[in-house]
C-alpha positions, 0 to 999 in steps of 0.5 A: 500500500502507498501513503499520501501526504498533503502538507503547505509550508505557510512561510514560503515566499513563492507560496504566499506571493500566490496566496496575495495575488489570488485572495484577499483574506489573510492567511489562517496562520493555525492552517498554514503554520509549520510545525516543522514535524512533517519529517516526524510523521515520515519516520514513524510512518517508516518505523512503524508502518513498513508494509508502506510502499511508497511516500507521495508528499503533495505540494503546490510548488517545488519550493514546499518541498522541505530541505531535507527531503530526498527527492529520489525516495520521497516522492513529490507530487505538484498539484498541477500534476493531478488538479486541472489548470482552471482550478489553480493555484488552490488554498482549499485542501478540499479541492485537493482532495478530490484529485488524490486518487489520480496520483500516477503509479499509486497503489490500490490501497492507499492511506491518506494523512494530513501533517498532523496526523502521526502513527506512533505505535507499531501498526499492521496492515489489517488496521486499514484494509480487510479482505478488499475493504477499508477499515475505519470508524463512522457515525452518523449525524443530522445537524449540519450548522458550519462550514465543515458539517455541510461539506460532510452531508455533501458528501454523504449525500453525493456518495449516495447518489453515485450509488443510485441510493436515497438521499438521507436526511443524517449523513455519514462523518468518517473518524478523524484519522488517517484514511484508507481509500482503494483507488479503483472505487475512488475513480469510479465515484468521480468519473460517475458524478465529475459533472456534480463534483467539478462545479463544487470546486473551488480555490478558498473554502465555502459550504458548498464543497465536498470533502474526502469523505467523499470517497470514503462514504461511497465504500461504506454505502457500497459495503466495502468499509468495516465501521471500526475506529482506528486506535488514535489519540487526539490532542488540541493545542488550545486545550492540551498543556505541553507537558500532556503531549510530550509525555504522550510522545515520549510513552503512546497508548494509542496507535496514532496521534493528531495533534490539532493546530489552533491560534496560539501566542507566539511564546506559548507556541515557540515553547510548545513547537520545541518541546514537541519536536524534541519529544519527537526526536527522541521517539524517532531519532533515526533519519528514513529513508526519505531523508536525504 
């Protein structure tokens, strides 16, 4: 199986001339933020997932790609390489995400993860696929009031629809975890709705867009999900204090963790930043092979 990594690197000059050019809004600093921990969720994904084939980090330009990242092993996909020229530059992870699966050479099963996202425990590869099924946790809800909750009955309500089922009135919301995805059944929910998928897709966020949860709600209806959460722990900035999350770290109880940006003072996040990455070295302190 693959892995897919979408990662940006808010301080980079090429990226944020774009961002000035094409909005008008300010940057979402928890967003876009750099914790400088993408090196991290590599390497626990080398110690601790070994069965992963190949590393694809998604990025808009070559400039995002990170210093230490050896290019030879690591491989980095431009979003012009599998997103439309029409719909570029985007700032939505949303649009992204709907064009993940036509990634060139990607593997069947594919994992994908956000940058916030770490395995931290040995994991197997019958934590995410079973018998040509994905595995992931759902629930069910019926009250859509933001932005986030109504792209998720969009794509309940699509996922249905491309399987010639009713639309209902709660709609799925897949765990918030890494996700598992087969790429033939991936292809087959965008090229049956591409009409209805398309119009949806924008540069910025708006509540008319779809999300992953697309592709991932298609395999629960289609009956090829088993509903079982994958072990994670997760952590907001905002809540957690930095001693919780370093002590996690150092001695995790779950499989995964998320560790959840929010806005934050600049010295509480300097002191947080440091004591997560050293938290980190000293649970991952061996280079991977993705690191040059």
């Amino acid at each position: 199986m693959d892995v897919i990594i979408t990662y940006v690197n808010g301080l980079d000059p090429v990226w944020q001339a774009d961002y000035e050019k094409y909005t008008n809004i300010p940057i979402m600093e928890k967003r876009f933020r750099d914790w400088g921990t993408l090196k991290y969720l590599i390497r626990g994904i080398e110690v601790n997932m070994p069965f992963v084939r190949n590393v694809y980090l998604v990025v808009s330009h070559e400039s995002q790609v990170p210093e230490w990242a050896d290019k030879e092993n690591l491989k980095v996909v431009l979003h012009k390489d599998i997103i439309p020229a029409e719909y570029l530059p985007t700032f939505n992870s949303t649009t992204i995400e709907m064009f993940l699966h036509k990634i060139e050479g990607l593997d069947e099963e594919y994992i994908y993860f956000n940058d916030d996202m770490y395995p931290v425990e040995k994991c197997e590869p019958t934590d995410f696929f079973r018998d040509g099924k994905i595995v992931l946790g759902f629930t069910r809800h019926w009250l859509a009031l933001d932005m986030y909750k109504k792209q998720c009955r969009n794509s309940s309500q699509m996922a249905q629809r491309a399987l010639g089922q009713k639309e209902t009135m709660s709609f799925l919301r897949p765990q918030h975890i890494c996700s598992p995805m087969l790429k033939s059944e991936s292809e087959k929910v965008f090229d049956a709705m591409k009409d209805e998928i398309l119009p949806t897709v924008s540069r910025l966020r708006t509540p008319d867009n779809l999300n992953q949860y697309l592709f991932l709600d298609y395999l629960y209806y289609k009956g090829l999900a088993v509903d079982e959460k994958i072990s994670k722990k997760h952590f907001s900035v905002a809540i957690a204090t930095t001693e919780q999350i370093r002590n996690f770290l150092l001695s995790p109880t779950r499989k995964f963790v998320c560790i959840n940006d929010v806005k934050l003072p600049e010295n509480k996040f300097k002191v947080m930043n440091k004591a997560i990455n050293d938290a980190f070295e000293t649970r991952f302190p061996q280079k991977s092979r993705f690191e040059l």
